[in-house]
C-alpha positions as MATLAB code, in Angstrom:
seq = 'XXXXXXXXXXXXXXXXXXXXXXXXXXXXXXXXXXXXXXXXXXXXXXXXXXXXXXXXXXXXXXXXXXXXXXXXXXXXXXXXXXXXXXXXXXXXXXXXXXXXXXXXXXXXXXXXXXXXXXXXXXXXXXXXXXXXXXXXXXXXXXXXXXXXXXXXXXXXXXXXXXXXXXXXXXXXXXXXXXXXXXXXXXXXXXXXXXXXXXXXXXXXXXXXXXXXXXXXXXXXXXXXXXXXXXXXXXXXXXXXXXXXXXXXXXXXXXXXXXXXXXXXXXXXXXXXXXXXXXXXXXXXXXXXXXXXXXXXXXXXXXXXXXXXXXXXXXXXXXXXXXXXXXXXXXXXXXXXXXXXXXXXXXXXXXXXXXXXXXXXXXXXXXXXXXXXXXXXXXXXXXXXXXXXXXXXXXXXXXXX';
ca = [
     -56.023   90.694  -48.528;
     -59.200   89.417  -50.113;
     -59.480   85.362  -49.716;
     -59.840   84.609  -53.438;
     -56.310   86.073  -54.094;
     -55.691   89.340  -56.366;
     -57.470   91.343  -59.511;
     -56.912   90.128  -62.485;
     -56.210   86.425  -61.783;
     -58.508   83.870  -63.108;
     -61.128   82.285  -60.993;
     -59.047   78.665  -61.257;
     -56.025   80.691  -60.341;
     -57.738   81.907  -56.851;
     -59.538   78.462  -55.821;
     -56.656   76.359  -57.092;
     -53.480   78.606  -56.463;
     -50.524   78.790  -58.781;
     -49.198   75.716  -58.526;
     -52.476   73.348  -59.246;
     -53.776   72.799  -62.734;
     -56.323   75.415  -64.167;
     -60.069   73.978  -64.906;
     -60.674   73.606  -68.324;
     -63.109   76.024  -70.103;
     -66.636   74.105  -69.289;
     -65.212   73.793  -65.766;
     -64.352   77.381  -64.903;
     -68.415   78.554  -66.091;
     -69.666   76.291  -63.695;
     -67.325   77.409  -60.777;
     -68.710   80.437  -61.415;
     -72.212   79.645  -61.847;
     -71.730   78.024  -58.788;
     -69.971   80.634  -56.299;
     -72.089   83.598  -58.192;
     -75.241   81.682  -56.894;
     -74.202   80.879  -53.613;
     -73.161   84.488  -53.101;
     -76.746   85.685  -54.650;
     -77.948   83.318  -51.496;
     -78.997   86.177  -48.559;
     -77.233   85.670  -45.292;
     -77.027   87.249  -41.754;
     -74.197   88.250  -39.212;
     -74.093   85.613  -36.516;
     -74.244   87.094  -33.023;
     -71.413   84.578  -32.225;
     -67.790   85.412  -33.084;
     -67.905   85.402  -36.776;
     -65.873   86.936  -39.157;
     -67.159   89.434  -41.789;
     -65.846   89.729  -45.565;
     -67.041   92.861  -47.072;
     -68.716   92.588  -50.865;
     -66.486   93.978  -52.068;
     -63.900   91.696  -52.078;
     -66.098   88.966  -53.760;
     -66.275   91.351  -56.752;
     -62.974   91.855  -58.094;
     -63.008   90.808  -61.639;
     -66.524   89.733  -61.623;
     -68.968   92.550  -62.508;
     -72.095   90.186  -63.199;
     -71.770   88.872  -59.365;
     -74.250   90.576  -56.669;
     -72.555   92.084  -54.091;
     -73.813   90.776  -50.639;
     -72.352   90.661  -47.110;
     -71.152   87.094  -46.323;
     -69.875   85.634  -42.947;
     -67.633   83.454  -42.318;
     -67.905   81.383  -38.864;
     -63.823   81.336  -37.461;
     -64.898   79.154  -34.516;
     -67.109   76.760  -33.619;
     -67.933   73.427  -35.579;
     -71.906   74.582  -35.548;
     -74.379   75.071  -38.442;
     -75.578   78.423  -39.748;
     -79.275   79.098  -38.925;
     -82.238   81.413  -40.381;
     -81.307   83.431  -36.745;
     -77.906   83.104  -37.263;
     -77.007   81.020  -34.227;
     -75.386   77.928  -33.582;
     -76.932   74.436  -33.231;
     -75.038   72.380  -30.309;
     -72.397   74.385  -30.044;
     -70.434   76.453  -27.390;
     -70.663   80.164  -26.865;
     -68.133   82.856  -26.194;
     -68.485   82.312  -22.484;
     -68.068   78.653  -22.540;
     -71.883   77.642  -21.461;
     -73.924   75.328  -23.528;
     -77.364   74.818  -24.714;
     -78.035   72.689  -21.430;
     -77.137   75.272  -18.869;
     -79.524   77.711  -20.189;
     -82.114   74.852  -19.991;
     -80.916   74.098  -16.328;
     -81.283   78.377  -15.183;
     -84.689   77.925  -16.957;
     -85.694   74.991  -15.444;
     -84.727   76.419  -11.776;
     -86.572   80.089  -12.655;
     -89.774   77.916  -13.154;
     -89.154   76.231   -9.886;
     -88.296   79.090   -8.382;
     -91.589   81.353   -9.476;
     -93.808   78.261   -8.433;
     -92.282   78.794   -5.013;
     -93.174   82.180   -5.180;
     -96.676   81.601   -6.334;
     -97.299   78.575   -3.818;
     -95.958   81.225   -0.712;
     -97.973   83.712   -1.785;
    -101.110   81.473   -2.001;
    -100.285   80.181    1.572;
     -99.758   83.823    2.915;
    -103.210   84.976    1.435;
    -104.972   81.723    3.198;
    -103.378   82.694    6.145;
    -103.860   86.241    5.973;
    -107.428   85.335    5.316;
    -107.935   82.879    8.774;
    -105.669   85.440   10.827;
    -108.049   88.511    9.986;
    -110.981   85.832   10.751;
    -109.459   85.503   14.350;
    -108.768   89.334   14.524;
    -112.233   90.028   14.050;
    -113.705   87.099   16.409;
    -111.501   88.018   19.168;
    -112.542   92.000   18.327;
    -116.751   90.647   18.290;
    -116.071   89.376   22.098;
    -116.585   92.277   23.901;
    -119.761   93.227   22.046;
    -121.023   89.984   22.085;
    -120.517   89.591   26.024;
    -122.511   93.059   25.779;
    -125.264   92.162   24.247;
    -125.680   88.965   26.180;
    -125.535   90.995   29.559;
    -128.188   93.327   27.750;
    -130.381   90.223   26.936;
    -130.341   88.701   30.890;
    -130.467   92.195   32.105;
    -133.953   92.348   30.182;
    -135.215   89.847   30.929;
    -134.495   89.522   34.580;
    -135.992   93.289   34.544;
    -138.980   91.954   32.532;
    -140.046   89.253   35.259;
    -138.917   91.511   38.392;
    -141.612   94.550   37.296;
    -143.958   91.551   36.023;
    -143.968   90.507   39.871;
    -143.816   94.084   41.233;
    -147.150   94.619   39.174;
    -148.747   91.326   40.112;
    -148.213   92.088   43.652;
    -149.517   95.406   43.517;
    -152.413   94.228   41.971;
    -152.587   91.774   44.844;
    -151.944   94.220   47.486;
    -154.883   96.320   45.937;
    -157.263   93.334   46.190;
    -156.223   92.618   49.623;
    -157.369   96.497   50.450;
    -160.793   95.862   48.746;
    -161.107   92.635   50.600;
    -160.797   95.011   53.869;
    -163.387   97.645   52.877;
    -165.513   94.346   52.162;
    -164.813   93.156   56.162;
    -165.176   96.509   57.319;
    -168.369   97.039   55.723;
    -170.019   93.783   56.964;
    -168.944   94.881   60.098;
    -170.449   98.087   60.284;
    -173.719   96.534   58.498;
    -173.774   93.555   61.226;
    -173.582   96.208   63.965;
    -176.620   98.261   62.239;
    -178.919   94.980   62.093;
    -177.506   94.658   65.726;
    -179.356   98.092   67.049;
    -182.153   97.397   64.966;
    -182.911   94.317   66.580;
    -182.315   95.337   69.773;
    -184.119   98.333   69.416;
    -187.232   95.987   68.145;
    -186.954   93.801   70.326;
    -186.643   96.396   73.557;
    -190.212   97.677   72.302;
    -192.174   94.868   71.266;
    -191.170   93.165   74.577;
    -192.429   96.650   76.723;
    -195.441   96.594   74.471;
    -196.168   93.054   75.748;
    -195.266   93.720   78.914;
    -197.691   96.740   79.189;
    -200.432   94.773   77.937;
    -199.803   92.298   80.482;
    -199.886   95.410   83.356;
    -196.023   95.118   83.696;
    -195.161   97.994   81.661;
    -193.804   99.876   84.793;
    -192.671   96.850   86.647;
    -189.079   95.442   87.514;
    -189.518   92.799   84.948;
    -189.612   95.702   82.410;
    -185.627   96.963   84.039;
    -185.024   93.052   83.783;
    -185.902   92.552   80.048;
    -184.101   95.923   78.881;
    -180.876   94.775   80.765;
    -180.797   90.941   79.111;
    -181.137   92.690   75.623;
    -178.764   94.941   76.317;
    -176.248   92.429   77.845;
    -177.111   90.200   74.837;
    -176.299   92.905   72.720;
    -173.117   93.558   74.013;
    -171.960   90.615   73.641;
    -172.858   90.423   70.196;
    -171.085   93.376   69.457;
    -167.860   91.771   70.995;
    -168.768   88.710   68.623;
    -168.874   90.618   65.884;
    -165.733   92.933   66.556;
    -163.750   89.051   66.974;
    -164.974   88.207   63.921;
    -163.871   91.451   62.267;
    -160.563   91.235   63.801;
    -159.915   87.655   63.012;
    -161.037   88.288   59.008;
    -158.339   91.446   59.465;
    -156.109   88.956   60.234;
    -156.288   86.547   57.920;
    -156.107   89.226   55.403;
    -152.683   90.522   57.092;
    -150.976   87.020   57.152;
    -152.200   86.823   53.340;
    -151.188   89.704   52.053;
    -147.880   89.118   54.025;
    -147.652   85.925   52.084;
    -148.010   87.539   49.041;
    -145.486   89.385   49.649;
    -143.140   87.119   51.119;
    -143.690   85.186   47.538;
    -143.162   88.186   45.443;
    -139.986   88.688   46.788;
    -139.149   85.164   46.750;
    -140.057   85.233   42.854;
    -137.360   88.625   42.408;
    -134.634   86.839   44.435;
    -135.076   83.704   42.647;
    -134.410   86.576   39.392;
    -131.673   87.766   40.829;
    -129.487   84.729   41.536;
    -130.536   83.745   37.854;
    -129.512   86.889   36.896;
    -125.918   86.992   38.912;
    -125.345   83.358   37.872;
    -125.840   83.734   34.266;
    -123.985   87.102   34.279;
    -120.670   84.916   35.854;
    -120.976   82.501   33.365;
    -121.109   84.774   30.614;
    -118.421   86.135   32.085;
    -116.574   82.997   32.112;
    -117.570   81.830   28.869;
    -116.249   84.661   26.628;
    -113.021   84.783   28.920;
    -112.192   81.590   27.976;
    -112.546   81.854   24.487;
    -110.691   85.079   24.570;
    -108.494   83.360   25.713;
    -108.660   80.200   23.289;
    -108.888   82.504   20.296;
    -105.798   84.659   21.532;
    -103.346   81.737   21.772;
    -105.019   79.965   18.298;
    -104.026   83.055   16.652;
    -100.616   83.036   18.136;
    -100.117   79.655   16.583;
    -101.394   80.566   13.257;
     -99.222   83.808   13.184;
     -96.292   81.261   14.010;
     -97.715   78.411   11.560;
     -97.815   80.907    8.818;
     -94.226   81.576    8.885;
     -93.597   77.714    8.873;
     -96.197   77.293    6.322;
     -94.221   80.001    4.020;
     -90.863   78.740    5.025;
     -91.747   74.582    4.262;
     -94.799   75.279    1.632;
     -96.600   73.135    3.821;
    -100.496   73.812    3.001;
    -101.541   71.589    5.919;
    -100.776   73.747    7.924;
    -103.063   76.275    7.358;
    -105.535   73.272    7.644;
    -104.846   73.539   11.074;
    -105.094   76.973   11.698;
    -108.580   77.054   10.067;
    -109.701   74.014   11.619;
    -108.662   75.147   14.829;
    -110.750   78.775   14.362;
    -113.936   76.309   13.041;
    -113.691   74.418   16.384;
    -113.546   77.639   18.520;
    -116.691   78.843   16.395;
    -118.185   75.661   17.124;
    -117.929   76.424   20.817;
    -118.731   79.454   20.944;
    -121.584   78.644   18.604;
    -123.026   75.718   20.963;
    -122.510   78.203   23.838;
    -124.714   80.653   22.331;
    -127.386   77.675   21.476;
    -127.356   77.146   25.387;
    -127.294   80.710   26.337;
    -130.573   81.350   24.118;
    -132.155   78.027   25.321;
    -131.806   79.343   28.960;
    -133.350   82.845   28.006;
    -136.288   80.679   26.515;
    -136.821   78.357   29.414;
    -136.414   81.673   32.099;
    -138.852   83.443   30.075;
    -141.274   81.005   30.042;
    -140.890   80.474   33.762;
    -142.772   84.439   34.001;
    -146.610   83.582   33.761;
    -145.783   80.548   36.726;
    -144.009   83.287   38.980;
    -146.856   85.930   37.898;
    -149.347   83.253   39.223;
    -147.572   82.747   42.628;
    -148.177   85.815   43.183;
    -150.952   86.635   42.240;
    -153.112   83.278   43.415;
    -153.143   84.251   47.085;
    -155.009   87.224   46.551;
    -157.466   85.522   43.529;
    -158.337   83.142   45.677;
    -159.060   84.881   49.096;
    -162.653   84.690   50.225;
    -164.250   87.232   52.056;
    -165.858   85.961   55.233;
    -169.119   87.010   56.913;
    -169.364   89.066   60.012;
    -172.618   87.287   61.712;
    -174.723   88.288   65.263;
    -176.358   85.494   66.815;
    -180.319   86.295   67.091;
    -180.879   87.692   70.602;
    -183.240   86.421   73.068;
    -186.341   88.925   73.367;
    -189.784   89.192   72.723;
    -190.793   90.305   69.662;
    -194.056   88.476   69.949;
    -195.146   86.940   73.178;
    -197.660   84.721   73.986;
    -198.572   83.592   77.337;
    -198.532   79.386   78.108;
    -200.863   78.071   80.310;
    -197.590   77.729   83.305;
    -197.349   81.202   83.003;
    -194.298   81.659   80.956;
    -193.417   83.916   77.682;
    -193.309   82.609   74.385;
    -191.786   84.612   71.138;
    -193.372   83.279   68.466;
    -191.206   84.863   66.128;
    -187.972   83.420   67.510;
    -189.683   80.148   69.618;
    -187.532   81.870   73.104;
    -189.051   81.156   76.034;
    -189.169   83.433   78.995;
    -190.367   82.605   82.587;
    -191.945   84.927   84.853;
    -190.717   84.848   88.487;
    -192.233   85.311   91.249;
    -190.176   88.563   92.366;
    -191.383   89.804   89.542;
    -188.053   89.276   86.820;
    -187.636   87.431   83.644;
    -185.421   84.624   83.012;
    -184.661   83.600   79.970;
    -185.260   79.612   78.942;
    -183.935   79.273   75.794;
    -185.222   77.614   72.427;
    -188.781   76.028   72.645;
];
């Protein structure tokens, strides 16, 4: 049944019912101006429980009013709005205003959660593939190190295999040298016996003693002189041989002292290289352990100081390693620059080594003789002084 009562009754009849006085005539047009503006006035359904009167029923009698949907709020003691909701009030499920705020309120809270995990996971992830890869680097980093000490220590070993062959080379010229004065102190030997062994017959001769004993006399002191120059001269040779052995050993002895000095360089740097990456295998291992274990707290709290830790820790490890490597290059330096000194060991025996002479000592014979007035020999050329005996022989006097 429509709300404003039945066709045909007058508009006081509807709003006032049967029993109430009817408006008078100025009255009733402006109840109708009235309701026939308000229901000109658009309006919209309310999602909330509303009831809906049709247009029709707003009509019925009154041709000049617009027909237009109206609703009608049954419940609720809120406002009508331009979205057709209600202002402060309840809705069908009995929440409020204020617990929509509250689920909103806790979504926000809930996505910043989100957002601050997922920044703390990326840091993490971050640091964590920065220890993958450092602990990944080790074994090519020990690598090259070994490479770089295995270099160099081969570097300065053929540097002193080279400087003593060089050595050893001038230690075999130094030996033609000896061998050659030898064999030229040997030649001046002959010659000067030979000249000596005829300018003393020649004297003799002139003196009528050309066929005498004291010619057999003179030939035998030159050649016993002789002889015994020869053994001089083979001492002398021998003795220059030997210092040339003992030399040359020491040059040797040196070199090798130089490459096993290298070697223990070698071995020890190659254990602590050893050593040194081990332990910060080992130190980057268990720091990654605790930042794997640290992220999960990190996540779990939204603790961001966390991962402070975990990159400070890797930064110190770096730091390490970093100062090790400083050291490690330093040492390369300083054993490289230890080559030239070792080079020179080696090397200064044989630079140094002086050739010595192989001599004769000037025999006693009579290259020119003159007679003295006691009857004995004198060699002007070499101031000897021989004395005739009376059997016949020579005997040498020496020096005038």
């Amino acid at each position: 049944m429509p709300i404003f009562g039945r066709p045909g009754e007058s508009l006081s009849t509807r709003l006032l019912g049967k029993d109430k006085l009817p408006f008078t005539s100025a009255e009733s047009k402006r109840v109708e101006r009235y309701v026939a503006s308000k229901m000109a006035e658009p309006t919209h359904a309310s999602t909330l429980d509303n009831t809906f009167v049709g247009a029709d029923e707003y009509s019925y009698g009154y041709p000049n009013i617009q027909k237009k949907p109206v609703y009608f709020p049954t419940s609720g003691s809120g406002n009508k709005s331009s979205s057709g909701g209600n202002s402060g009030g309840s809705f069908k499920d009995g929440s409020s205003k204020k617990d929509g705020s509250s689920k909103d309120a806790q979504a926000k809270k809930d996505a910043a959660r989100k957002k601050m995990q997922s920044s703390i996971k990326n840091s993490f992830s971050s640091t964590i593939s920065n220890y993958k890869n450092a602990i990944n680097s080790l074994p090519g980093e020990q690598e090259d190190s070994m490479a770089q000490i295995n270099i160099l220590a081969g570097t300065q070993a053929q540097s002193i295999t080279d400087a003593l062959n060089q050595a050893l080379a001038k230690f075999g010229g130094y030996r033609e040298e000896v061998t050659g004065n030898q064999k030229q102190t040997l030649q001046d030997l002959a010659d000067n016996t030979r000249n000596l062994f005829q300018a003393g017959n020649n004297y003799l001769g002139a003196r009528g003693a050309g066929n005498s004993s004291a010619t057999g006399m003179y030939s035998a002191a030159l050649t016993q002189q002789a002889n015994k120059q020869r053994g001089d001269i083979q001492n002398q040779t021998n003795d220059q041989y030997n210092d040339l052995n003992i030399a040359e050993q020491d040059t040797r002895n040196e070199a090798q002292n130089k490459i096993n000095e290298i070697n223990t360089w070698k071995a020890t740097q190659q254990a602590t290289i050893v050593s040194q990456y081990q332990d910060l295998k080992r130190q980057l291992q268990g720091a990654y352990a605790n930042a794997s274990d640290m992220r999960k707290q990190a996540i779990a709290q939204l603790d961001t100081q966390l991962y402070q830790q975990a990159a400070a820790s890797l930064s110190n490890i770096q730091n390490v390693a970093s100062q090790f490597q400083s050291q490690f290059g330093a040492g390369l330096g300083e054993q490289a620059g230890q080559t030239g000194e070792m080079v020179n060991a080696v090397s200064s025996g044989a630079n140094n080594y002086q050739v010595g002479q192989v001599v004769t000592q000037e025999l006693a014979g009579i290259s020119q003789g003159q007679t003295q007035q006691d009857g004995s020999i004198l060699d002007q050329a070499t101031g000897n002084l021989w004395k005739w005996n009376e059997d016949g022989t020579l005997t040498y006097l020496g020096k005038q």
